[in-house]
GULO-899075 format. One record per residue: residue in one letter; x, y, z of N, C-alpha, C in turn. Coordinates in pm, whole numbers, plus 32768, in hexadecimal, padded with zeros to 4 digits. Example, Ala and Ser with C-alpha at 12.3 -4.5 7.8 and 13.67 -1.06 7.14 Angstrom:
<pagus>
a85277DC7830C84CE7E3E830C85287EB6830C s85057F1F82C485577F9682CA850A80038313 
</pagus>
This chain:
<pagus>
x93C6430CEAED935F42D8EB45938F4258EB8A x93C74212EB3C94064180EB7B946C41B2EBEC x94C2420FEBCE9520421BEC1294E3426DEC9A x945F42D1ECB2943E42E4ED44940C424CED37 x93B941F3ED209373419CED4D93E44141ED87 x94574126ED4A94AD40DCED8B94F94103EE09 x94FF41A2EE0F951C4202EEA794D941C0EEF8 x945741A4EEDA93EC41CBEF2C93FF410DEF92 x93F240C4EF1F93F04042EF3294644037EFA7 x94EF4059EF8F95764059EFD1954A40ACF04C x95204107F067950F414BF0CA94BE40D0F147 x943440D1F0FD93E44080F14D94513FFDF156 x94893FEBF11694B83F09F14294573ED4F0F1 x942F3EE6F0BC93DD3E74F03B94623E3DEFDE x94353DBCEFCA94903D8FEF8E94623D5EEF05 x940C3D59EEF793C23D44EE72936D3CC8EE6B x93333C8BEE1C92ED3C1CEE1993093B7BEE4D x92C43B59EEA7930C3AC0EEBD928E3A6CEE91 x929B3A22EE4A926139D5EDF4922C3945EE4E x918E3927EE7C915E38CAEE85910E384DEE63 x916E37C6EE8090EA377BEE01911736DDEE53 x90B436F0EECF90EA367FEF4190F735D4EEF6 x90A435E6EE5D908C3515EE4F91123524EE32 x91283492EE3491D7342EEE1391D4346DED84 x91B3345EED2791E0349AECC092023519ECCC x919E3580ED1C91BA35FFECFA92403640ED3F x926035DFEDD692D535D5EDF9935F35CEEDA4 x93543567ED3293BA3547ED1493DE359BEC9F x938035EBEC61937F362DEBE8939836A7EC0E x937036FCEC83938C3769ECB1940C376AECC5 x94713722ECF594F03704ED4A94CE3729EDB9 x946436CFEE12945D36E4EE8C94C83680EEE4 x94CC36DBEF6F95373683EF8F94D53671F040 x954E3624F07494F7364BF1019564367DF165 x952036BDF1CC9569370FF214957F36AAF28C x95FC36ECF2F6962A3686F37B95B1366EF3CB x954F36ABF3A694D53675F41294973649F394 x94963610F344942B35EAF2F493E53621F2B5 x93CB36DFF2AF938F3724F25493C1373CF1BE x93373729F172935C3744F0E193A037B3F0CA x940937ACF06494283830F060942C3856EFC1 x942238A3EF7F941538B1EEE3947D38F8EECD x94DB3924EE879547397AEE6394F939E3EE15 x951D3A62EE8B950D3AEFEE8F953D3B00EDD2 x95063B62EDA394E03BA6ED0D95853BEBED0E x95993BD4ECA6960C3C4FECC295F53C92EC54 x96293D53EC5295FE3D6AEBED96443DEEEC1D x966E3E4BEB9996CA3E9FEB7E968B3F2BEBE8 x960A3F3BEC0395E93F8EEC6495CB3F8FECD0 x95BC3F51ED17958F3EE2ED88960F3EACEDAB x96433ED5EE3596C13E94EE4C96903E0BEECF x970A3DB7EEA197113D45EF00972F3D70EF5A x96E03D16EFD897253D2EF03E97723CC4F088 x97F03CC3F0AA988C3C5FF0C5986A3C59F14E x98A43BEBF19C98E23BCBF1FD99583BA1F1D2 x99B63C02F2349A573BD6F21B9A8D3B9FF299 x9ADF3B47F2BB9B3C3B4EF3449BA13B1AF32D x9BF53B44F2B29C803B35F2D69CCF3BA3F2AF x9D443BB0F2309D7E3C05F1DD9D1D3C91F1CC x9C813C78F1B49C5A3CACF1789C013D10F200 x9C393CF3F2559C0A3D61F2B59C4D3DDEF2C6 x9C073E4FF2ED9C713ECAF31B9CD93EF6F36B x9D413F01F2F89DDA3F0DF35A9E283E81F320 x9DE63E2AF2E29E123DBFF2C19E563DC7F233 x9ECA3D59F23D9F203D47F1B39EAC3D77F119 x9E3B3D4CF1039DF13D6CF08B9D7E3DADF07D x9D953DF2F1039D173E60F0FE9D133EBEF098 x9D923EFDF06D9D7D3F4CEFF39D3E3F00EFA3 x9D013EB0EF7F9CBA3E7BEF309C0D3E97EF14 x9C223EC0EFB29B8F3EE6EFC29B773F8BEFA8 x9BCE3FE2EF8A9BCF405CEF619B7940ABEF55 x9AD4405BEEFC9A8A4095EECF9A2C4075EF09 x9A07400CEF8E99D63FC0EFB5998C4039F037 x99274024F02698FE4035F0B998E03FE6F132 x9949402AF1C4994F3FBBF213989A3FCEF26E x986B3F50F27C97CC3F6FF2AB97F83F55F344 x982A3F18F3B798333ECEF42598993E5CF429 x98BD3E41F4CE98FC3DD4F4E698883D7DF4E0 x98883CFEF4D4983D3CA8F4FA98653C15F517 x983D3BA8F50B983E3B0AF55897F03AACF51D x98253A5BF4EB97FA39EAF4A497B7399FF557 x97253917F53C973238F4F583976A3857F5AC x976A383AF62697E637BFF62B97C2373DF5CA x97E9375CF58397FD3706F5039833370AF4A5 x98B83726F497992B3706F42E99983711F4B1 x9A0636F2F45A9A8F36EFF48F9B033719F449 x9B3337A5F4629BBB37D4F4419C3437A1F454 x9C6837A8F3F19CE63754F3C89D6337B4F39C x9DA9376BF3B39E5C37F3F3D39E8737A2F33F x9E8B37EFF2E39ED237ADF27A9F5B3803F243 x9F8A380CF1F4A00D384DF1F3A02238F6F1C8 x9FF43944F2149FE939D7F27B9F5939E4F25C x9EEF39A1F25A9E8C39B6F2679E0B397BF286 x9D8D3991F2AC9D3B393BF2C39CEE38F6F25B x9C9F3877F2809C453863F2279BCA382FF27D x9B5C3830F2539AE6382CF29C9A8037B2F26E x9AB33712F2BA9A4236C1F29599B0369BF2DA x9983365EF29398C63667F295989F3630F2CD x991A35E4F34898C33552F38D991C3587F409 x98F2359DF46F9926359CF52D98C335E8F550 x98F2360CF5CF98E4362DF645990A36B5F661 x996C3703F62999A6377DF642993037F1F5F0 x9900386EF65A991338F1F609996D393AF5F8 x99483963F56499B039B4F52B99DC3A41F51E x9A333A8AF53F9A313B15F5539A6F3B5BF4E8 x9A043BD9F4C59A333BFFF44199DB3C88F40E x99D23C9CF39F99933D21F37099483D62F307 x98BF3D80F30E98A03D5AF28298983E15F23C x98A03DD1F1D598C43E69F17A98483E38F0FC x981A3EBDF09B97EF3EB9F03798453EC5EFDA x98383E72EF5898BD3EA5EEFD985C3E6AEE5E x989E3EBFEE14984F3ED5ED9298983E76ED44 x98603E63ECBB987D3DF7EC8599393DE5EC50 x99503E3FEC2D99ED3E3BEC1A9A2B3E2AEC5A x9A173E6CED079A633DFEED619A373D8CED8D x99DA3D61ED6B99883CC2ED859A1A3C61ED4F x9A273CADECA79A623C75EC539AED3C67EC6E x9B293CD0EC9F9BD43CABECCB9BCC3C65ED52 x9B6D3C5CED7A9B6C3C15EE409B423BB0EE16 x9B0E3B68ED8B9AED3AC8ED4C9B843AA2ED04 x9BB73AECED069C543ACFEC999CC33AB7ED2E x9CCA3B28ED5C9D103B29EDF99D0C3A75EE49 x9C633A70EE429C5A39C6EE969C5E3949EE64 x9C673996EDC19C65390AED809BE338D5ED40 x9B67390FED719AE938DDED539ABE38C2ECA9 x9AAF3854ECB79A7737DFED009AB73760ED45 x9B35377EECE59B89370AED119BED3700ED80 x9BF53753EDD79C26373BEE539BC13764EEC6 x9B8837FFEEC69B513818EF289ABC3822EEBD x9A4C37E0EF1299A43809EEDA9959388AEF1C x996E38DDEEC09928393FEEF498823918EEE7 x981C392AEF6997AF38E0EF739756391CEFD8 x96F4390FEFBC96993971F05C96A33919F0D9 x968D398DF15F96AC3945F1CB96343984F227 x96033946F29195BF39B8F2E8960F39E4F356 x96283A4BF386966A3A84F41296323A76F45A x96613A69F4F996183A63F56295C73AB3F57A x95B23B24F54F95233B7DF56294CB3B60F504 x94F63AF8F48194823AD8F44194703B2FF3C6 x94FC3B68F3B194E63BC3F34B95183B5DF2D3 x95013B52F24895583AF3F1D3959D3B60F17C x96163B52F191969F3B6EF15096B73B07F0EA x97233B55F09997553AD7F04A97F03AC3F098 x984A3A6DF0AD98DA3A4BF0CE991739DEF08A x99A539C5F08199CF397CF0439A1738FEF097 x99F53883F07B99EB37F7F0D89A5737A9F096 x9AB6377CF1089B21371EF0D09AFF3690F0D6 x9AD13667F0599AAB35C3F0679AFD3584F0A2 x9AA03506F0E19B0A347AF1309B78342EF0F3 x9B75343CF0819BDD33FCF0479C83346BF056 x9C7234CEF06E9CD53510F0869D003555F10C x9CAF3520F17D9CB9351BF20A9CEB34D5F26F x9D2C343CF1EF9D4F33C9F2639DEB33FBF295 x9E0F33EFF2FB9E883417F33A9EC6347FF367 x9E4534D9F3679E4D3564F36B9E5C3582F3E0 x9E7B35EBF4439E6B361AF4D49E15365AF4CE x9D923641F52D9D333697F5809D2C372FF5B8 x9D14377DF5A89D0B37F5F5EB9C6137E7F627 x9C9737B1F6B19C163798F6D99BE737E1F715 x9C3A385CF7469B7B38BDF74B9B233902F6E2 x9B563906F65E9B43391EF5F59B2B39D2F5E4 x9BF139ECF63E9BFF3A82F6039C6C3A70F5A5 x9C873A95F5439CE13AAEF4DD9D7C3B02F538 x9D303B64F5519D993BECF5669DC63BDFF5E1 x9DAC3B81F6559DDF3B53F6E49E2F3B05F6CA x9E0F3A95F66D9E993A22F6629EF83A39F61E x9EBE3AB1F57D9F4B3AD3F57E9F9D3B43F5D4 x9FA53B82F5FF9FC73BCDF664A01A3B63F6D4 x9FEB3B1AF6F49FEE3ABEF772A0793A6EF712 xA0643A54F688A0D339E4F666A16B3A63F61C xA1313B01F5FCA1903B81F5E5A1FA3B60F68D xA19C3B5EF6E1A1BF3B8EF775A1FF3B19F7B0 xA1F83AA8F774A2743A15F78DA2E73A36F74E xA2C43A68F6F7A3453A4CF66AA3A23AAEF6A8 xA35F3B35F6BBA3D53B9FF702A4083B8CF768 xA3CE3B54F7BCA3F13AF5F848A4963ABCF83A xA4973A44F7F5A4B13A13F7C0A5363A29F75B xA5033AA0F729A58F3AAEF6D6A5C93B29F73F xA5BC3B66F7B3A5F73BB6F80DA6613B57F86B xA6F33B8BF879A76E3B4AF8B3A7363B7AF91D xA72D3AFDF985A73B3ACDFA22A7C43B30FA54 xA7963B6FFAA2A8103B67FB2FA83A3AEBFB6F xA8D33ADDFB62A9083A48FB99A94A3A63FC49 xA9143A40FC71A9423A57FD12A97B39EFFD63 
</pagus>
């Protein structure tokens, strides 16, 4: 029975319970956080039948170095963070912080708890990347994983905030680049 009810849930996009309790205490006890516009946000339930639903935009997109990762994952849509974080080129991959100006381009998938669990080992979470709820520009809340400020200083910008254009764009220097000139 759990297992149609959890079909059923995945089919529709329910993501399961988000937990409200607006006073300062109930904020802080829930692990509420706040979102780039200022909305409360509560961290989505997770739970072995009921899959999360990800925003990815780097490695972890399709066609990308660690997409096999997502194997079991169902991909739901492209979608767009809105302009408020800023992607960062770190060493062959992106990371996605919580404070600019840039939207972000990327893809959200449903994925069940075991791959929750190797895509929390993969980023490091908690201690490098925070996996954490976000809202998308259509207003939908995903969960994605956020590269704190302390590990952003000196980083390069990918400022339109596509993953798969800049690298492409920095593949398409390098071959440039390593191709011998005609000397005339």
């Amino acid at each position: 029975m759990q297992e149609s009810n959890a079909r059923g849930a995945r089919e529709q996009g329910r993501l399961g319970c988000v937990a409200r309790d607006e006073s300062p205490a109930g904020r802080r006890g829930l692990g509420f956080i706040d979102g780039p516009r200022g909305e409360s946000l509560a961290p989505l339930h997770e739970s072995p039948f009921v899959p999360t639903r990800l925003f990815v935009y780097g490695t972890l997109l399709r066609g990308e170095l660690n997409y096999g990762l997502l194997a079991e994952a169902r991909f739901v849509r492209p979608a767009a963070t809105p302009p408020a974080y800023t992607l960062y080129a770190l060493d062959g991959h992106p990371g996605m912080g919580d404070e600019g100006v840039t939207g972000v381009l990327g893809e959200v998938f449903d994925v069940d708890a075991t791959t929750l669990q190797a895509l929390d080992a993969l980023e490091g979470h908690p201690d490098w990347y925070v996996r954490r709820p976000i809202v998308l520009a259509d207003g939908e809340r995903v969960e994605t994983y956020i590269l704190p400020a302390r590990f952003t200083a000196q980083r390069a910008v990918i400022e339109d905030g596509d993953w798969r254009r800049w690298r492409r764009e920095r593949e398409r220097d390098a071959a440039s680049a390593a191709t011998p000139r005609d000397k005339h």
